[in-house]
BATIDO-553936 format. One record per residue (C-alpha): residue number from 1; residue in three letters; x, y, z. Coordinates in steps of 0.001 Angstrom, whole numbers, padded with zeros to 6 digits, always signed. Example, Ala and Ser with C-alpha at 12.3 -4.5 7.8 and 13.67 -1.06 7.14 Angstrom:
<balos>
@n 1 res ALA px +012300 py -004500 pz +007800;
@n 2 res SER px +013670 py -001060 pz +007140;
</balos>
This chain:
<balos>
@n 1 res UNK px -080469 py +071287 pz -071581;
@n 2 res UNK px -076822 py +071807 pz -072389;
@n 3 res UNK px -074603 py +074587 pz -071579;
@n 4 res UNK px -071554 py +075475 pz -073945;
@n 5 res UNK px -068187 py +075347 pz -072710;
@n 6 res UNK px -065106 py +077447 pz -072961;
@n 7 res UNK px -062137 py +074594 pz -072819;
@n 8 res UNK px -063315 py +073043 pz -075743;
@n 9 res UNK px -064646 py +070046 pz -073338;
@n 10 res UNK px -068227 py +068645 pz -074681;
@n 11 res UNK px -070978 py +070269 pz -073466;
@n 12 res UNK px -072304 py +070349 pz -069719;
@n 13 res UNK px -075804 py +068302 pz -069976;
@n 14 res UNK px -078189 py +069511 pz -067143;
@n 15 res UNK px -081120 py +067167 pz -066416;
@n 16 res UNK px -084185 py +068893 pz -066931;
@n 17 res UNK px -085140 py +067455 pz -064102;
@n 18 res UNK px -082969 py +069268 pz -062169;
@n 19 res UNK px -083870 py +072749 pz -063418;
@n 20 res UNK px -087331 py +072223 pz -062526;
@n 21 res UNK px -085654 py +071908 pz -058867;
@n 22 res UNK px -084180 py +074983 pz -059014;
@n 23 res UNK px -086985 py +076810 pz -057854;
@n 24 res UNK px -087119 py +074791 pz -054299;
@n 25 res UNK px -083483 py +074766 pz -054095;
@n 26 res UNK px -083188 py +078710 pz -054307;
@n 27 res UNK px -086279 py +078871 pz -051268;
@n 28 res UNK px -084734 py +076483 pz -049156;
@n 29 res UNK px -081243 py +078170 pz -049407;
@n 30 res UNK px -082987 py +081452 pz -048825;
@n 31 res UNK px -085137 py +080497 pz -046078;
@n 32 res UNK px -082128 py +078734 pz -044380;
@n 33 res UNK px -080363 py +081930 pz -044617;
@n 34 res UNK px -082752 py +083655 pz -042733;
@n 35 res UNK px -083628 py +081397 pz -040229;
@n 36 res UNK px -079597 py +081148 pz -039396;
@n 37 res UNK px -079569 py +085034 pz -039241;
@n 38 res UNK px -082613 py +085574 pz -037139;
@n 39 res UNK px -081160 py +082756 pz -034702;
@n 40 res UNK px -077969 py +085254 pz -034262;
@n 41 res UNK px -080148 py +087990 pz -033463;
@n 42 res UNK px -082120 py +086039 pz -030960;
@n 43 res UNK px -078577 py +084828 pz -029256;
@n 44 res UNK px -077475 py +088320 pz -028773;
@n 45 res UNK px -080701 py +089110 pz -027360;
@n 46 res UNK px -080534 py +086248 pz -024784;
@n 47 res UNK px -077470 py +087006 pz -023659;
@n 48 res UNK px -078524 py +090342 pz -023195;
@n 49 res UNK px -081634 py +089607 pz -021286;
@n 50 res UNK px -079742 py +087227 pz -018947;
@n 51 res UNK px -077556 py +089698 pz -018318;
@n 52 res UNK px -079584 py +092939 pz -017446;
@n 53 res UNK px -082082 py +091000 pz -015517;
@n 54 res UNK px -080873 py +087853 pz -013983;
@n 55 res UNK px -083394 py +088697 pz -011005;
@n 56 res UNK px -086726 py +088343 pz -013539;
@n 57 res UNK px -088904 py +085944 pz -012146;
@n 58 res UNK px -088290 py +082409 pz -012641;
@n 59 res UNK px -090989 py +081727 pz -015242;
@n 60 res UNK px -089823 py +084604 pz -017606;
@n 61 res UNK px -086435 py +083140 pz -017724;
@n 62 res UNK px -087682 py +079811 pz -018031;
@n 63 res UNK px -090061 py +081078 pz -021017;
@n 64 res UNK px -086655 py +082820 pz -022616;
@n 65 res UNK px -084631 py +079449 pz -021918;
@n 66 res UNK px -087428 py +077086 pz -023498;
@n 67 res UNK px -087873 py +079161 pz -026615;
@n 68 res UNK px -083927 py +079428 pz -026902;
@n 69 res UNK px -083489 py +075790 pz -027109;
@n 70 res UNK px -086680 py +075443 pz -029335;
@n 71 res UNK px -084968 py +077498 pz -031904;
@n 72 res UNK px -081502 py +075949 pz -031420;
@n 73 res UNK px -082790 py +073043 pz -031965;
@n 74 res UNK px -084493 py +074042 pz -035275;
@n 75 res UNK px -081289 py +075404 pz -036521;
@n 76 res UNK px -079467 py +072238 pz -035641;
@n 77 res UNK px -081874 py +070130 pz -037991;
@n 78 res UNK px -081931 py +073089 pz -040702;
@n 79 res UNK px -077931 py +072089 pz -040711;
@n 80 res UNK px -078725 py +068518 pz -041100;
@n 81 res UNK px -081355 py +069280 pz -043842;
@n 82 res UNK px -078466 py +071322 pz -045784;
@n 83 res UNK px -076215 py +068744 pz -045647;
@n 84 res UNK px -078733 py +065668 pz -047058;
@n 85 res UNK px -079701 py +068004 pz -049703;
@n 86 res UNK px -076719 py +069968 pz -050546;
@n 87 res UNK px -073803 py +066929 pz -049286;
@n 88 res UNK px -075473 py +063687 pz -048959;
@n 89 res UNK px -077556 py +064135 pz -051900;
@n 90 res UNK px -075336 py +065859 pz -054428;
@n 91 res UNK px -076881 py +065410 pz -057676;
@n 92 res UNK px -079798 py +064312 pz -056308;
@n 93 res UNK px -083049 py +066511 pz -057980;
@n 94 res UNK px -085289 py +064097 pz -055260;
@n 95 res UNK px -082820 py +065327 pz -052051;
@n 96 res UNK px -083835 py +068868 pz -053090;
@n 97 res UNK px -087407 py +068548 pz -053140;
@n 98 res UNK px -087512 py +066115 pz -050319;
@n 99 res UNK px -088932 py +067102 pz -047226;
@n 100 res UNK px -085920 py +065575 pz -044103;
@n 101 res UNK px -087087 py +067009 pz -041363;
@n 102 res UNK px -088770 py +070380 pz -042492;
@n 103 res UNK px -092092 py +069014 pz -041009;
@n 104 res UNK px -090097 py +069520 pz -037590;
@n 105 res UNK px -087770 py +072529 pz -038439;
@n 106 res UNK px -090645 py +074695 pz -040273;
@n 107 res UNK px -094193 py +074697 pz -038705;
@n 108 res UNK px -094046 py +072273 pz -035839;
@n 109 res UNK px -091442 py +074565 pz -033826;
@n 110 res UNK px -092827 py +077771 pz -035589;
@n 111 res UNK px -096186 py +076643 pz -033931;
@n 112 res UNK px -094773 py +075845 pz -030612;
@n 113 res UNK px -093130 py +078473 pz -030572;
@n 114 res UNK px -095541 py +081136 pz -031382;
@n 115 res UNK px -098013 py +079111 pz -029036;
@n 116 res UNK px -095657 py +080309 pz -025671;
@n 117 res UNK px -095242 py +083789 pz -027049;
@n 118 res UNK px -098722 py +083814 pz -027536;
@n 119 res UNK px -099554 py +082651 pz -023945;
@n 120 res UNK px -097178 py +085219 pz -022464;
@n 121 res UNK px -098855 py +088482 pz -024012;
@n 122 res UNK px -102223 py +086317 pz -022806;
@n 123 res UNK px -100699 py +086549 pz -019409;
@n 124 res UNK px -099894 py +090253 pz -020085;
@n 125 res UNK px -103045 py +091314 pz -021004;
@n 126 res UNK px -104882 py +089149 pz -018065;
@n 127 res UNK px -102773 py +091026 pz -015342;
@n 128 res UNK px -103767 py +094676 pz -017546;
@n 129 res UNK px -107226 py +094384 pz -018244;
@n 130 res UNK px -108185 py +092437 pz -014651;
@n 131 res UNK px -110335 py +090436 pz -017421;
@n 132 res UNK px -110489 py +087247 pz -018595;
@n 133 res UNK px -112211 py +087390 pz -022152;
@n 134 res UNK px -109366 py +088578 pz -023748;
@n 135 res UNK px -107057 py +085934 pz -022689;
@n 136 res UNK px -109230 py +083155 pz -023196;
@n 137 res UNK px -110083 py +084068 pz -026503;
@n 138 res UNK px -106073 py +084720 pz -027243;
@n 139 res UNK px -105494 py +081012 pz -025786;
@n 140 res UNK px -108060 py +079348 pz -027569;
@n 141 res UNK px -106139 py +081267 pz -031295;
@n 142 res UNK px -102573 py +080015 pz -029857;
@n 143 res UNK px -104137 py +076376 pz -029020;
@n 144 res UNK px -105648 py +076269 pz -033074;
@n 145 res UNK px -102874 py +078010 pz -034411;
@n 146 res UNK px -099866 py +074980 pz -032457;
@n 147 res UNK px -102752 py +071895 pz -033901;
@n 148 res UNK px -102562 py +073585 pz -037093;
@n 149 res UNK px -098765 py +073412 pz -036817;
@n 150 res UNK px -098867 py +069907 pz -035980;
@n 151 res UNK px -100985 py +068697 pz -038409;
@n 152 res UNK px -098594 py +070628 pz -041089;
@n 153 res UNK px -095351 py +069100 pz -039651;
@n 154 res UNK px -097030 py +065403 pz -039567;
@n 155 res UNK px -098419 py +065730 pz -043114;
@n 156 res UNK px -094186 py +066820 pz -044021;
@n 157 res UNK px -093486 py +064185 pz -042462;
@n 158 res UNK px -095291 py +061879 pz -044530;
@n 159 res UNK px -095452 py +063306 pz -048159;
@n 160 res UNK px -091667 py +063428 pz -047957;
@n 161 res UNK px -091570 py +065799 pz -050963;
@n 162 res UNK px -092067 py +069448 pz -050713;
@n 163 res UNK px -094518 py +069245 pz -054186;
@n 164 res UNK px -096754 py +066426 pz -052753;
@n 165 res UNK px -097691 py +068662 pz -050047;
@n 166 res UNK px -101038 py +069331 pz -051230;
@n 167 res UNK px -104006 py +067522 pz -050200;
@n 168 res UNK px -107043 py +068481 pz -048102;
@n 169 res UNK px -105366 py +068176 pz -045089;
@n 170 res UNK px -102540 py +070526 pz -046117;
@n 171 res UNK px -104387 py +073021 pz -046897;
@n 172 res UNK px -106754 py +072589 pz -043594;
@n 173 res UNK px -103525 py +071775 pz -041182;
@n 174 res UNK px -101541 py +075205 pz -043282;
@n 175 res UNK px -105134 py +077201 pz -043231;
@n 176 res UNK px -105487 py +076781 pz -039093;
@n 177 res UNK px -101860 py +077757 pz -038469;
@n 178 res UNK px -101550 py +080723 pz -040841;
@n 179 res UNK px -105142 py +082369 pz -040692;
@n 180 res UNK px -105277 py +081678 pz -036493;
@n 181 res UNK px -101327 py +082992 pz -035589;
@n 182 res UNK px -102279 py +085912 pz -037958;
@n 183 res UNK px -105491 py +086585 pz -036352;
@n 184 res UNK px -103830 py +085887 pz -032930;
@n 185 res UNK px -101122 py +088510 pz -032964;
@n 186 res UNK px -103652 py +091174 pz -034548;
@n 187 res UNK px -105803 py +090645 pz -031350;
@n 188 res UNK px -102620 py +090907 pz -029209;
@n 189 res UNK px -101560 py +094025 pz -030759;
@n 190 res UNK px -105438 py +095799 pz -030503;
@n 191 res UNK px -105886 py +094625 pz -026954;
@n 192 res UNK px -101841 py +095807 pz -025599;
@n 193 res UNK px -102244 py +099196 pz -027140;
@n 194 res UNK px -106166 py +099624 pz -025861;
@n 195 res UNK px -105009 py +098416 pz -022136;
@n 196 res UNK px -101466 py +099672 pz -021670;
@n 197 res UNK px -102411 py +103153 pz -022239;
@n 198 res UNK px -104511 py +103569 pz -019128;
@n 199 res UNK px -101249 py +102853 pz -016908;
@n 200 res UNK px -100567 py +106222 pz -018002;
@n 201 res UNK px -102099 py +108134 pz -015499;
@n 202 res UNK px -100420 py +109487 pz -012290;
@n 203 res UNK px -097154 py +107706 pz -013414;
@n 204 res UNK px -093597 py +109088 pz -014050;
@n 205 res UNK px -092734 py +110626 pz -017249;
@n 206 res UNK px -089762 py +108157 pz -017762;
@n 207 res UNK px -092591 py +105559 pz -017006;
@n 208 res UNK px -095045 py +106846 pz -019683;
@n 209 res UNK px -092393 py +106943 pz -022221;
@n 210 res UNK px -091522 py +103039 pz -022103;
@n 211 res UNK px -095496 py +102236 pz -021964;
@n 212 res UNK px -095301 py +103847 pz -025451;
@n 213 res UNK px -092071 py +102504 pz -026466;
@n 214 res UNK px -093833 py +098848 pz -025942;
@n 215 res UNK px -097050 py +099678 pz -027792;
@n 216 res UNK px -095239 py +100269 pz -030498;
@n 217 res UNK px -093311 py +097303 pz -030276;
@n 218 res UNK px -096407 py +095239 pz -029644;
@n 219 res UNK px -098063 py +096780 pz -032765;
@n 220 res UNK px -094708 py +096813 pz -034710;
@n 221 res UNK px -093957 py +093075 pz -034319;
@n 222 res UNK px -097627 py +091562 pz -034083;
@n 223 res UNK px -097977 py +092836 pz -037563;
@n 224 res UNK px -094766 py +092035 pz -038843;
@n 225 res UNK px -095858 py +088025 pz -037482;
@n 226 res UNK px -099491 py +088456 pz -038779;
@n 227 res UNK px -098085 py +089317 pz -042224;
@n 228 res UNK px -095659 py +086828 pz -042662;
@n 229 res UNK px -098273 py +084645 pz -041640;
@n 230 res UNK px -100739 py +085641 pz -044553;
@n 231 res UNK px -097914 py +085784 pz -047120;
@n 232 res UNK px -096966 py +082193 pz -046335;
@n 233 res UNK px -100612 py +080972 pz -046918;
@n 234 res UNK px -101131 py +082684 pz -050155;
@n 235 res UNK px -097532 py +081342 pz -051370;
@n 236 res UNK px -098847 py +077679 pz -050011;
@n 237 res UNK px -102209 py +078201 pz -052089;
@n 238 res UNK px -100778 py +080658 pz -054808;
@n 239 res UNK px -098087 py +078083 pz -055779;
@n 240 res UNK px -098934 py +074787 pz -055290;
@n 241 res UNK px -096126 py +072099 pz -055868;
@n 242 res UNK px -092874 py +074636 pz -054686;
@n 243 res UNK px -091212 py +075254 pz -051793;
@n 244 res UNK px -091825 py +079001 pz -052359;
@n 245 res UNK px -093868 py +078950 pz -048851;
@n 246 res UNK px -090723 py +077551 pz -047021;
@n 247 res UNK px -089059 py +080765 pz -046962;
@n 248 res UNK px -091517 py +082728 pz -044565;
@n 249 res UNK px -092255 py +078871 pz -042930;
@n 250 res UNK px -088507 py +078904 pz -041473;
@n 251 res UNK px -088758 py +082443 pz -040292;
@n 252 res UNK px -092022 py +083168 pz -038360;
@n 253 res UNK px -091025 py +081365 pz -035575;
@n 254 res UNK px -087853 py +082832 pz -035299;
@n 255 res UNK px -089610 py +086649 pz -035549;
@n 256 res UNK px -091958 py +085122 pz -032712;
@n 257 res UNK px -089366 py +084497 pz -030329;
@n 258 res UNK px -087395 py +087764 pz -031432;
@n 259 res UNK px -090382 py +089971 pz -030775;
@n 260 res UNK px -090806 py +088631 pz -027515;
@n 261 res UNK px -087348 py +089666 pz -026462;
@n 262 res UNK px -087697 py +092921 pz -028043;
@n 263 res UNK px -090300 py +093301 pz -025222;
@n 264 res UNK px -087824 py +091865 pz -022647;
@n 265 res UNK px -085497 py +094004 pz -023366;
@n 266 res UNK px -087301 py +096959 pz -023596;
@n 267 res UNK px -086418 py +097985 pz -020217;
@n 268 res UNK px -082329 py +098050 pz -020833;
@n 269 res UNK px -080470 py +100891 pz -020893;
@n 270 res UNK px -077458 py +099830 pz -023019;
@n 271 res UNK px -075380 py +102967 pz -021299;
@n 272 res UNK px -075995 py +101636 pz -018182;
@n 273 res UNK px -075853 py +098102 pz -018431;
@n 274 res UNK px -073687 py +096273 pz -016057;
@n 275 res UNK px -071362 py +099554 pz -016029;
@n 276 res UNK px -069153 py +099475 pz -012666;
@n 277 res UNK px -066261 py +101890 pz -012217;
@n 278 res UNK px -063262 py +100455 pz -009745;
@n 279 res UNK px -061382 py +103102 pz -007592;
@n 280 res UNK px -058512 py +101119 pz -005839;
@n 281 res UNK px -057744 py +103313 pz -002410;
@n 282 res UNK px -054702 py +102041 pz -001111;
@n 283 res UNK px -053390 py +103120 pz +002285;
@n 284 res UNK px -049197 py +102497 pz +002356;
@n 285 res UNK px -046795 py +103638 pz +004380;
@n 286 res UNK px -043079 py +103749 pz +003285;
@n 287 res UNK px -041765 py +102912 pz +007285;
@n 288 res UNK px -042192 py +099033 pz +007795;
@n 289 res UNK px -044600 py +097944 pz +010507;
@n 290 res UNK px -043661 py +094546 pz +012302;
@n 291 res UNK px -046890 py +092437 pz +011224;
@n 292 res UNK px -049481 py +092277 pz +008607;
@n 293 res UNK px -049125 py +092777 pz +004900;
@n 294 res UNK px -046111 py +091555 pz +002524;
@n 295 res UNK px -042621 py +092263 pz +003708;
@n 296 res UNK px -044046 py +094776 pz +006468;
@n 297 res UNK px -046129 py +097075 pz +004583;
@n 298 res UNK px -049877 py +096956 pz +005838;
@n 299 res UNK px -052864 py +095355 pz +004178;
@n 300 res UNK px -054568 py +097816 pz +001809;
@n 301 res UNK px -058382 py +098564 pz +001617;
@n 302 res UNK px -059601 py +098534 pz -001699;
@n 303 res UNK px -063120 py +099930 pz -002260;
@n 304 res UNK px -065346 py +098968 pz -005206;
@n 305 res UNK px -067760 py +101827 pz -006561;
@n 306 res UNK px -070551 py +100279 pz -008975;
@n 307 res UNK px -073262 py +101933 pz -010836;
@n 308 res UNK px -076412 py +099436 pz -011112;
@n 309 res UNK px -079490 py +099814 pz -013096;
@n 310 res UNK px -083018 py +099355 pz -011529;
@n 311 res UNK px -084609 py +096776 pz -014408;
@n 312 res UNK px -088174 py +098185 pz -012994;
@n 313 res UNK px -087705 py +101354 pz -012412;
@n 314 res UNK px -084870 py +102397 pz -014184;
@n 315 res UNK px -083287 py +104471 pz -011337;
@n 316 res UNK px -079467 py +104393 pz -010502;
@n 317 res UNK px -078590 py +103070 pz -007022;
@n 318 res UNK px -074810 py +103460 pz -006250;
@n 319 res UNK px -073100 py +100836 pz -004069;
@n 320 res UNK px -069683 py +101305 pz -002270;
@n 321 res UNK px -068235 py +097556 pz -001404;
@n 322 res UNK px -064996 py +097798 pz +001082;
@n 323 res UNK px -062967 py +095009 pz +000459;
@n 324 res UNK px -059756 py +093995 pz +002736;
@n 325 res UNK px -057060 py +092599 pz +000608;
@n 326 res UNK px -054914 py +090434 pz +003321;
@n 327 res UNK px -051918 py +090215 pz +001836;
@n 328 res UNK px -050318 py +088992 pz +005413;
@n 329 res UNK px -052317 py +085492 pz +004329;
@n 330 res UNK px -050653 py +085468 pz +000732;
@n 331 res UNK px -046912 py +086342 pz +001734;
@n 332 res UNK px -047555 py +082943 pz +003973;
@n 333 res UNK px -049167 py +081084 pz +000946;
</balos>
């Protein structure tokens, strides 16, 4: 294929093997795209979460701090995929198409991922329902659903091209992940809004309207997750031999973790968060007193009145902090 030219140069010859690789090389960049812009989202929601509730119990920020690195991490080797594609392999129609690390980047971490998410509404539902079918059956999805990932990510791994990707065992290892997470997060979603309304009764209104804020989260985001699941099987089995079914591969994981935040965050009042208004009080006296503060005058109290936010009740406490300001101690400094 040759393209005409306007300096009166020959003609620009494209290898026909290269426009075949087009189609991969348009997925990947959009899939990379998204994956880089989801990962913003979920760093602005992190840093939120830390920062409205650093008194959460240890195991929910642990969970946030886990799945934080997990995608960091996948968004580190995305980078390095760019540049052995895009850099390394300038030119290349086989960098393209190749695989890197996408076996990591795309379903293993996706899997993992979705696998602790997965547990966590699990955990939910176990401490709503007093019941442990539920659960068991939602852990038994997220274990299928992570093997499924893991058998993707291996089989990457070692077709090293996006178009060999399609024996048996793809289609078994992509089958398990897709059809379980979908079926996973639909479960999650029927079993949250069956469970969480019944902690409406004798409860606050304020309380009542956050229980149906987060079961329409739950519903909201566990079918957002189921159907990017389903659309990246049928793109695997619609279109065999492309990389069209990278695009929703690099981003489940990230809508995992970003859903589960959503319900973290739930609780914050962005008005209120961390707001703190400082009234300095100080006490001065223009006639000189013979000791304490700087050149005679006296030390100064200086009180600190701070609004702070209840994370589980949402109530406003105020707190007055009196703090002396020695100044006698820094005129000696």
């Amino acid at each position: 294929m040759s393209l005409p030219s306007s300096t009166g140069n020959p003609p620009v010859t494209i290898s026909p093997e290269l426009v075949k690789t087009s189609g991969p090389l348009l997925e990947q960049i959009i899939g990379y795209l998204f994956a880089w812009g989801l990962y913003g989202v979920l760093a602005v929601q992190v840093y939120i979460y830390f920062l409205a509730f650093p008194h959460d119990r240890a195991a929910s920020r642990w969970l946030v701090g886990v799945v934080f690195l997990m995608e960091t991490a996948q968004v580190i080797v995305i980078a390095n995929d760019m540049f052995e594609a895009f850099a390394k392999g300038f030119g290349n129609p086989g960098a393209i198409t190749a695989t890197h690390l996408t076996g990591f980047s795309a379903p293993i971490v996706a899997g993992c991922v979705g696998f602790l998410v997965q547990i966590f509404y699990a955990y939910r539902i176990r401490v709503l329902s007093n019941s442990k079918i539920v659960p068991v059956l939602i852990c038994s999805m997220a274990v299928i659903q992570c093997v499924g990932a893991f058998i993707s990510g291996i089989r990457g791994f070692i077709a090293k091209d996006v178009r060999h990707l399609d024996t048996m065992t793809d289609r078994v290892g992509h089958g398990l992940f897709n059809a379980t997470s979908a079926a996973c997060d639909i479960v999650i979603a029927i079993a949250m809004s069956y469970y969480l309304p019944k902690l409406n009764s004798g409860v606050r209104e304020k309380t009542q309207a956050l229980v149906r804020k987060i079961i329409r989260l739950v519903v909201g985001t566990g079918s957002l997750t189921a159907a990017v699941a389903i659309i990246d099987q049928v793109l695997f089995e619609a279109c065999p031999h492309t990389g069209y079914f990278l695009v929703p591969a690099f981003v489940i994981g990230k809508l995992y973790s970003n859903s589960m935040m959503v319900i973290f965050n739930s609780r914050v009042d962005l008005g209120l968060l961390r707001e703190e208004t400082t009234i300095n009080l100080t006490t001065s006296n223009d006639a000189r007193v013979s000791n304490g503060g700087i050149g005679g005058y006296p030390p100064r109290n200086v009180y600190h009145i701070g609004r702070t936010y209840d994370e589980s009740i949402g109530q406003i406490d105020l707190d007055i902090r009196s703090h002396k300001n020695d100044f006698s101690e820094l005129g000696h400094a």
